[in-house]
ROMARTI-172378 format. One line per 10 residues: number of its first residue (from 1); for each residue x, y, z of C-alpha. Coordinates in pm, 1 decimal, padded with zeros to 6 digits, always signed. Layout:
<sites>
NUM> X Y Z  ...
</sites>
This chain:
<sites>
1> +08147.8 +11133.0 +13036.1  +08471.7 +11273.4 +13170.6  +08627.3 +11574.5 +12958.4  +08953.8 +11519.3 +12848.3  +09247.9 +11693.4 +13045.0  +09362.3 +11919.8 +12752.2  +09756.4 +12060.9 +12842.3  +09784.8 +12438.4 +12931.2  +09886.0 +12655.6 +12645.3  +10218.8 +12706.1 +12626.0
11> +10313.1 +13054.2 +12576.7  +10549.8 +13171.8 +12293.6  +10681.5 +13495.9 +12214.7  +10779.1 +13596.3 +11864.4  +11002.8 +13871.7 +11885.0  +11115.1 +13893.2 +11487.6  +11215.4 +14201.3 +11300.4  +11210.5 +14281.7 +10925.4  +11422.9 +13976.0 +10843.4  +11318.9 +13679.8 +11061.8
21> +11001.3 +13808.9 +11074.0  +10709.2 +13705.0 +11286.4  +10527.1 +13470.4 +11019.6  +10831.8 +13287.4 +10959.2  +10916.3 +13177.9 +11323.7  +10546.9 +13089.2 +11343.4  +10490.6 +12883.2 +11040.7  +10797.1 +12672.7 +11124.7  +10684.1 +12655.4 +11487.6  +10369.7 +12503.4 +11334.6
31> +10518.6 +12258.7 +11160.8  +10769.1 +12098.5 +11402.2  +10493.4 +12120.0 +11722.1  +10138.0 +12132.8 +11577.5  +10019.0 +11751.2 +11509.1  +10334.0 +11597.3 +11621.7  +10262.2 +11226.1 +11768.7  +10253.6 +11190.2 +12140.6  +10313.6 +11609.2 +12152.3  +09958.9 +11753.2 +12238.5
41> +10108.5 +12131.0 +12362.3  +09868.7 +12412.8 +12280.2  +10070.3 +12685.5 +12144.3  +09970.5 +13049.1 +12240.9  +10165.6 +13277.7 +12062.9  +10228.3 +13705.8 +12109.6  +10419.8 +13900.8 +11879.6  +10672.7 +14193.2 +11881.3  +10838.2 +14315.1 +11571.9  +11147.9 +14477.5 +11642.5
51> +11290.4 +14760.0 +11418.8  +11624.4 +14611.4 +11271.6  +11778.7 +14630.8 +11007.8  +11591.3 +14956.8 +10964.4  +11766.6 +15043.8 +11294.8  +12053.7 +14961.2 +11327.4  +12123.7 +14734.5 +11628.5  +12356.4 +14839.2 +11889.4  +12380.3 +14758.7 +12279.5  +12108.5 +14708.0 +12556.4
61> +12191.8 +14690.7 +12870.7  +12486.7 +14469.9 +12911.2  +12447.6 +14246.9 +12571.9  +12568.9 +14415.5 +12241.3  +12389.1 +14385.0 +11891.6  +12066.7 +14400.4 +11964.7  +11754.6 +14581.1 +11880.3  +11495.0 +14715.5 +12128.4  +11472.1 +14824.2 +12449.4  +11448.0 +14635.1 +12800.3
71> +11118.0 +14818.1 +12923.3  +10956.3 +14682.9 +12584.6  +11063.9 +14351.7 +12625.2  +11006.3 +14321.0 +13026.1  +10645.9 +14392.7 +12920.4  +10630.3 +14141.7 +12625.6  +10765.5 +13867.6 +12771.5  +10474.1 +13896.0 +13080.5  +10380.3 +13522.9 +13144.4  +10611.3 +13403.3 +12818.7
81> +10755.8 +13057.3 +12876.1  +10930.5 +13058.0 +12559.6  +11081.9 +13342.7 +12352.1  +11175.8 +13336.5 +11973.0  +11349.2 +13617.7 +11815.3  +11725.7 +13726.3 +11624.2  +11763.4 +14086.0 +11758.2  +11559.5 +14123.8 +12111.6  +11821.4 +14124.3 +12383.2  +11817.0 +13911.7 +12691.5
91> +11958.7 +14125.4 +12981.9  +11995.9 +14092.5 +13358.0  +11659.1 +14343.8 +13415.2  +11472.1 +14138.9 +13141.5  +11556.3 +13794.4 +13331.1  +11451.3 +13911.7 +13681.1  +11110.2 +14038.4 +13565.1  +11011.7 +13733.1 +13326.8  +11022.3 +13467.2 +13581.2  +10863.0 +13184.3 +13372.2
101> +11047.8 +13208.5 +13056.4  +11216.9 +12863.6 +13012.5  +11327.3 +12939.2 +12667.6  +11520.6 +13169.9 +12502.0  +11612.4 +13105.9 +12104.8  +11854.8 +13325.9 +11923.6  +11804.3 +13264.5 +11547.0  +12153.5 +13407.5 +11474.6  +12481.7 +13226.3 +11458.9  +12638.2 +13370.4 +11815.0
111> +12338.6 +13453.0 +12065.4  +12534.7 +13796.8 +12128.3  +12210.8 +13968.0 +12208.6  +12185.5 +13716.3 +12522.2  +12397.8 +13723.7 +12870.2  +12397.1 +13383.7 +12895.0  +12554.0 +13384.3 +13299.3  +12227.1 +13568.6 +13393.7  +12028.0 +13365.1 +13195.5  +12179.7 +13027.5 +13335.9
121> +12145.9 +13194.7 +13659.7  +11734.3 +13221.8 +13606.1  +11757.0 +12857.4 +13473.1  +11668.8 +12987.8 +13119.3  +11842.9 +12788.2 +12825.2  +11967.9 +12999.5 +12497.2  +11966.7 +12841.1 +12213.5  +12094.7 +12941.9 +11838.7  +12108.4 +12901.5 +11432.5  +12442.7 +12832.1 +11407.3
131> +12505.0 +12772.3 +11024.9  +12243.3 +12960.7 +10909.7  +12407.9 +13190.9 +10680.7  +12701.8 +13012.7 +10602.5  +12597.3 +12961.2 +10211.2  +12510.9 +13333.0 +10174.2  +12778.4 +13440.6 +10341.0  +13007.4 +13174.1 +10098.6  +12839.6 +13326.3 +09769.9  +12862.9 +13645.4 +09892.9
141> +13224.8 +13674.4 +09951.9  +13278.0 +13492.1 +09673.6  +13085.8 +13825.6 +09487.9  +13304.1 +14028.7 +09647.5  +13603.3 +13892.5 +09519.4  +13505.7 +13872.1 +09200.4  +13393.5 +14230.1 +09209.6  +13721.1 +14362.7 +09376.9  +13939.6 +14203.9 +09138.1  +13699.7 +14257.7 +08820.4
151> +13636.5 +14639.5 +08974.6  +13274.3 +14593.2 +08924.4  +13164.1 +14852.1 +09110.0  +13407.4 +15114.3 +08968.3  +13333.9 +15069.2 +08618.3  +12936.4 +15071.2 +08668.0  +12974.7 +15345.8 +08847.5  +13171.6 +15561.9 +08532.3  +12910.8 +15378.1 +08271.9  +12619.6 +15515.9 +08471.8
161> +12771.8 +15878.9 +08517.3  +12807.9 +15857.6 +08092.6  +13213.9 +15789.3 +08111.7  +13334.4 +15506.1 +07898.3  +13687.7 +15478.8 +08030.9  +13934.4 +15270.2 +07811.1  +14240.4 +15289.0 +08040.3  +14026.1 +15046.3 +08300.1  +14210.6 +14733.4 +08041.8  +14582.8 +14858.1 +08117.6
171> +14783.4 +14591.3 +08235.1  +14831.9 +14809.3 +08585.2  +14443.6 +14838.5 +08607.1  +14343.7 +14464.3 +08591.7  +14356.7 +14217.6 +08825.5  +14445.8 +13865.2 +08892.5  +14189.2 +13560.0 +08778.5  +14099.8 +13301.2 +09056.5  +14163.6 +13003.3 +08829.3  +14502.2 +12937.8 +08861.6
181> +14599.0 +13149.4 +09138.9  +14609.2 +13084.0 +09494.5  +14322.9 +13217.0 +09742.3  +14396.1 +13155.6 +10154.6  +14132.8 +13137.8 +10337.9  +14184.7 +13242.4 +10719.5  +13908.5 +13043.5 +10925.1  +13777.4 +12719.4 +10809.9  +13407.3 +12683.7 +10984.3  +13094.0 +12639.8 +10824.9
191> +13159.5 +12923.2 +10595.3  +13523.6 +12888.9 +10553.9  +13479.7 +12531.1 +10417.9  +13184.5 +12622.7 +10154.4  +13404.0 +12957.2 +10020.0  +13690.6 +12616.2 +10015.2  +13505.6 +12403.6 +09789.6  +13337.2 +12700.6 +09611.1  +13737.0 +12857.6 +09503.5  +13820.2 +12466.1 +09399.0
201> +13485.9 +12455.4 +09130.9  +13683.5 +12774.2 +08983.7  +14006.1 +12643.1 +08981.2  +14163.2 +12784.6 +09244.9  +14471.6 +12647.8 +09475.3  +14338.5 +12668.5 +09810.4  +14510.7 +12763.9 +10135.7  +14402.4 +12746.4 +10509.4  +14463.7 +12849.0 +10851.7  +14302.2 +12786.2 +11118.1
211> +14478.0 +12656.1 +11473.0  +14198.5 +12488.3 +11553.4  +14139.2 +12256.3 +11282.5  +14361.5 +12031.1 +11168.0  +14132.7 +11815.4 +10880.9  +14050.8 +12037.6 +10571.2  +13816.7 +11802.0 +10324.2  +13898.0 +11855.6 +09943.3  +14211.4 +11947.8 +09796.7  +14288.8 +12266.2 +10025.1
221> +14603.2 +12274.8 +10247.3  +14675.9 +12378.2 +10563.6  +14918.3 +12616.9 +10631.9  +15065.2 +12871.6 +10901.2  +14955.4 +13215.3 +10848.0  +15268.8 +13374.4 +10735.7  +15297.5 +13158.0 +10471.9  +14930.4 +13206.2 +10364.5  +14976.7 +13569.8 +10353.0  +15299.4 +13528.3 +10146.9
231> +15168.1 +13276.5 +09853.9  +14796.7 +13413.3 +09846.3  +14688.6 +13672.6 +09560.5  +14354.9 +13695.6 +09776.5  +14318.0 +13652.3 +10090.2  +13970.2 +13610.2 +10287.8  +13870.9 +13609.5 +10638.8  +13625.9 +13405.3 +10794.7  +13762.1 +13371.9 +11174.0  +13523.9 +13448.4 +11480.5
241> +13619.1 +13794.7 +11685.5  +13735.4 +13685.2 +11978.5  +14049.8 +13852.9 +12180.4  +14304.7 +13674.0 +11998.1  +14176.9 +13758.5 +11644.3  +14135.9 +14152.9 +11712.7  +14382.3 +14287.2 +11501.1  +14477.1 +13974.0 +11322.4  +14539.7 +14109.9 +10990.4  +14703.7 +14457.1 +11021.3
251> +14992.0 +14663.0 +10843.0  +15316.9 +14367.3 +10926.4  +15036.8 +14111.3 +10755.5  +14925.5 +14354.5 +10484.0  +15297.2 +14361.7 +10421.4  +15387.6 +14023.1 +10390.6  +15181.5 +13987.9 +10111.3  +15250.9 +13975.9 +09745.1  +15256.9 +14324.3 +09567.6  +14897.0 +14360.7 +09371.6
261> +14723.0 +14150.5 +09637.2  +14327.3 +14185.4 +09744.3  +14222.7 +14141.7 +10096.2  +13777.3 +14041.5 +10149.5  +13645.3 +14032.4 +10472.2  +13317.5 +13922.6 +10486.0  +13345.1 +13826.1 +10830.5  +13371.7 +14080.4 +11121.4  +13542.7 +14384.8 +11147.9  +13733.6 +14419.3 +11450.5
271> +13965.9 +14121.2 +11236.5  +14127.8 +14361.6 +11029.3  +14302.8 +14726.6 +11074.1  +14117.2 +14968.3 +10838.3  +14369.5 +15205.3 +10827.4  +14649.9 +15017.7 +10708.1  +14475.4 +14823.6 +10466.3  +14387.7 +15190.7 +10287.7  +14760.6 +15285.1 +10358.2  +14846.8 +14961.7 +10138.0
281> +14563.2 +15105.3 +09872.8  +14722.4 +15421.4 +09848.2  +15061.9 +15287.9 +09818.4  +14938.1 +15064.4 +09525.3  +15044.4 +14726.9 +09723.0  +14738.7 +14616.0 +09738.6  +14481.3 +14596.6 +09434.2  +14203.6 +14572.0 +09647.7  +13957.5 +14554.5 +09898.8  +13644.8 +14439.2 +09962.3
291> +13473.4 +14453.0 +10256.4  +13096.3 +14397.0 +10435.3  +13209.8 +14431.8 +10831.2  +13338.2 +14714.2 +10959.6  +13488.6 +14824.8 +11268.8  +13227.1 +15076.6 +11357.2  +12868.3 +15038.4 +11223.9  +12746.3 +15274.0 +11009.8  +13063.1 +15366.1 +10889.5  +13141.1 +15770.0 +11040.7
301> +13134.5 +16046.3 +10789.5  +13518.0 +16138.2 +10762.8  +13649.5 +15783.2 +10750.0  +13885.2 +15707.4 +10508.9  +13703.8 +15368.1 +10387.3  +13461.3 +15611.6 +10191.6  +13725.1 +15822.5 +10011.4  +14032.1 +15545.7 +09918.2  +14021.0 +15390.4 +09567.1  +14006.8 +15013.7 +09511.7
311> +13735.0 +14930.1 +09801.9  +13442.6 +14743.7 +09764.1  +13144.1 +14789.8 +10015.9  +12832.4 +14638.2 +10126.9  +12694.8 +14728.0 +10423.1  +12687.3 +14381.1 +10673.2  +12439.5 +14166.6 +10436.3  +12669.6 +13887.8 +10352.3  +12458.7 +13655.1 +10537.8  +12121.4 +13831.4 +10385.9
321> +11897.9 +13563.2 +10184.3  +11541.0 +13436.1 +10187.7  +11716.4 +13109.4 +10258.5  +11890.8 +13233.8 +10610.5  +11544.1 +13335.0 +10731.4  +11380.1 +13044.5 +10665.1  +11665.8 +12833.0 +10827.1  +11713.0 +13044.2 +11128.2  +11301.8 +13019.8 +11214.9  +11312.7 +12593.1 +11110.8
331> +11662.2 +12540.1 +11355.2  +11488.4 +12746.9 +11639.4  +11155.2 +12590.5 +11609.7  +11332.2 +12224.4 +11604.0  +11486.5 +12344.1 +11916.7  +11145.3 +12418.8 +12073.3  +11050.4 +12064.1 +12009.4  +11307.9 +11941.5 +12189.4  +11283.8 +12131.0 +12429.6  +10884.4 +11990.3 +12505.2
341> +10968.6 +11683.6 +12452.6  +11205.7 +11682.7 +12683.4  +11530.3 +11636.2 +12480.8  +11853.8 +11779.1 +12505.3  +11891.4 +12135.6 +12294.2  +12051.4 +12071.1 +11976.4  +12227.1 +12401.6 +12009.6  +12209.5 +12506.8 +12311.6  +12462.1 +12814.4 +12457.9  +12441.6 +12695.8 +12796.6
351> +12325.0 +12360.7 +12877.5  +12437.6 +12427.9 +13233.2  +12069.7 +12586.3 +13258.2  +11895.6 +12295.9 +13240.6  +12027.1 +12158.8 +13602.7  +11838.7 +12447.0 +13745.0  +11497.8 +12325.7 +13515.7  +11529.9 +12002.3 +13644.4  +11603.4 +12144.0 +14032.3  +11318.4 +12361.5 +14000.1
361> +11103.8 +12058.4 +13872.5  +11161.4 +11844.8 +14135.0  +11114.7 +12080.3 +14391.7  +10793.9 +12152.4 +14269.5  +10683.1 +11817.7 +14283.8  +10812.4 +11777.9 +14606.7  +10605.9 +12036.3 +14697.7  +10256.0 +11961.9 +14539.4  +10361.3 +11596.6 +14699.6  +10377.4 +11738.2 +15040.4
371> +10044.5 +11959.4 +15056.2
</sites>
């Protein structure tokens, strides 16, 4: 009796760190491949562990944010068809020496870490979690705000050093309440429409803008920036840095709004200038500050976030929750599925890669054809 053909193993790196760790992106693999009807694909699977957030990320190569090296990588990914990771960068010298990897998932909202012309170049496809923090991030800034304008941090800090200080409930030292007052919102993506619908449950009149929306669900309204800066007691950013946003909030903007105002900015740094925002602080225009992205990670000794009075800090974990690792592993694994059964990428960076799959398909069956 004839054996069974059983497929070759396909083989899967796992490239997680302390966060999306290695157990995670298997056991959702697992689920979405192993005993799947009409999918019988042998998973093999190797695994890296990467240092970050322990180390900070920073660039590799020609791809920014990510953690590792490219010799560490080039020798991990040695007969890998499919890599899983949220940290490991994807350069130009990783591509050329991993000539079967097919797949390259990002379990991070932008695949930053990735140089996605080289990769479509190599016929790799990148795909990503997109939306896989958005409810931390939401809850976090929405911690953030309440911590600026409560001053949270402040008065734990002078209860644990033994100071009970009365003069924290003057009228000069308190801030505004959310219900009632107006919070704008500058973004409105996946994040920017949770924080929406989180500020209406407290009461809150909501504004919005974003050019490139032009539907806002609920009761918030959409308005041009200037007047959002004017009419907002808070004022939160959740925009994408991209050339157009660098600088979007600086001293003219900081200016503009109303006298006892609090800026958050739980989004990413290079949004917002630093220094005038502290200028503001010192000048007693704004309330406060609160702030989890910064415009240089770890924040230098010397810089003038660490000394001004009225900021609130966290250092980048807005998106951090059990919850965001689990979803980043399940939306890359359902990927991977796809992507052996043939399907189009749910979330794929650069679907322009998969022409050169399917050329480099057919020629190989033209090939085994011909000899």
């Amino acid at each position: 009796m004839t054996e069974p053909v059983r497929a070759e193993p396909v083989r899967v790196l796992v490239a997680g760190d302390h966060f999306v760790r290695n157990d995670l992106l298997i056991a959702a693999l697992n689920r979405e491949v192993a005993g799947r009807p009409g999918l019988d694909v042998p998973l093999e699977f190797t695994e890296l562990t990467l240092p970050w957030p322990v180390t900070p990320f920073g660039p590799v190569g020609e791809v920014v944010e990510a953690s590792g090296d490219e010799a560490t990588m080039i020798e991990a990914l040695d007969g890998v068809d499919i890599c899983l990771t949220e940290m490991a960068p994807l350069t130009r010298k990783i591509l050329e020496a991993a000539p079967r990897l097919r797949l390259f998932g990002v379990g991070r909202g932008g695949p930053v870490n990735a140089n996605l012309e080289a990769a479509t170049e190599h016929g790799v496809l990148v795909t990503f979690a997109p939306g896989r923090n958005a409810t931390a991030t939401a809850e976090h800034t929405l911690g953030m705000m309440l911590a600026a304008v409560r001053r949270i941090p402040a008065t734990h800090a002078d209860l644990a050093a033994g100071r009970w200080r009365g003069d924290y409930y003057r009228y000069d030292q308190v801030g505004p309440e959310i219900e009632g007052g107006t919070v704008g919102l500058v973004g409105y993506g996946a994040i920017g429409r949770k924080v929406a619908r989180m500020l209406e449950g407290f009461g809150a009149e909501v504004l919005v803008y974003d050019p490139y929306v032009d539907h806002l669900d609920g009761n918030a309204t959409l308005v041009p920036l200037d007047e959002l800066l004017r009419r907002s007691s808070i004022v939160t950013l959740h925009a994408r840095a991209t050339p157009e946003t660098k600088g979007l909030i600086g001293a003219e903007q900081i200016a503009a709004m109303p006298d006892g105002a609090v800026l958050v900015n739980c989004a990413r740094g290079a949004l917002v200038d630093y220094d005038a925002v502290c200028d503001a602080l010192d000048s007693g225009h704004l309330f406060a500050a609160a702030f989890d992205v910064f415009p240089e990670e770890p924040i230098p000794a010397g810089s003038r976030l660490l000394t001004t009075p009225g900021i609130v800090m966290t250092p980048h974990l807005a998106g951090a929750s059990k919850q965001t690792a689990h979803k980043a592993a399940a939306i890359l694994a359902a990927d991977v599925r796809r992507h052996l059964e043939g399907e189009a990428l749910a979330h794929c960076a650069n679907p322009e890669a998969a022409g050169s799959q399917a050329a480099e398909s057919q020629a190989a069956g033209s090939q085994a054809a011909g000899s």
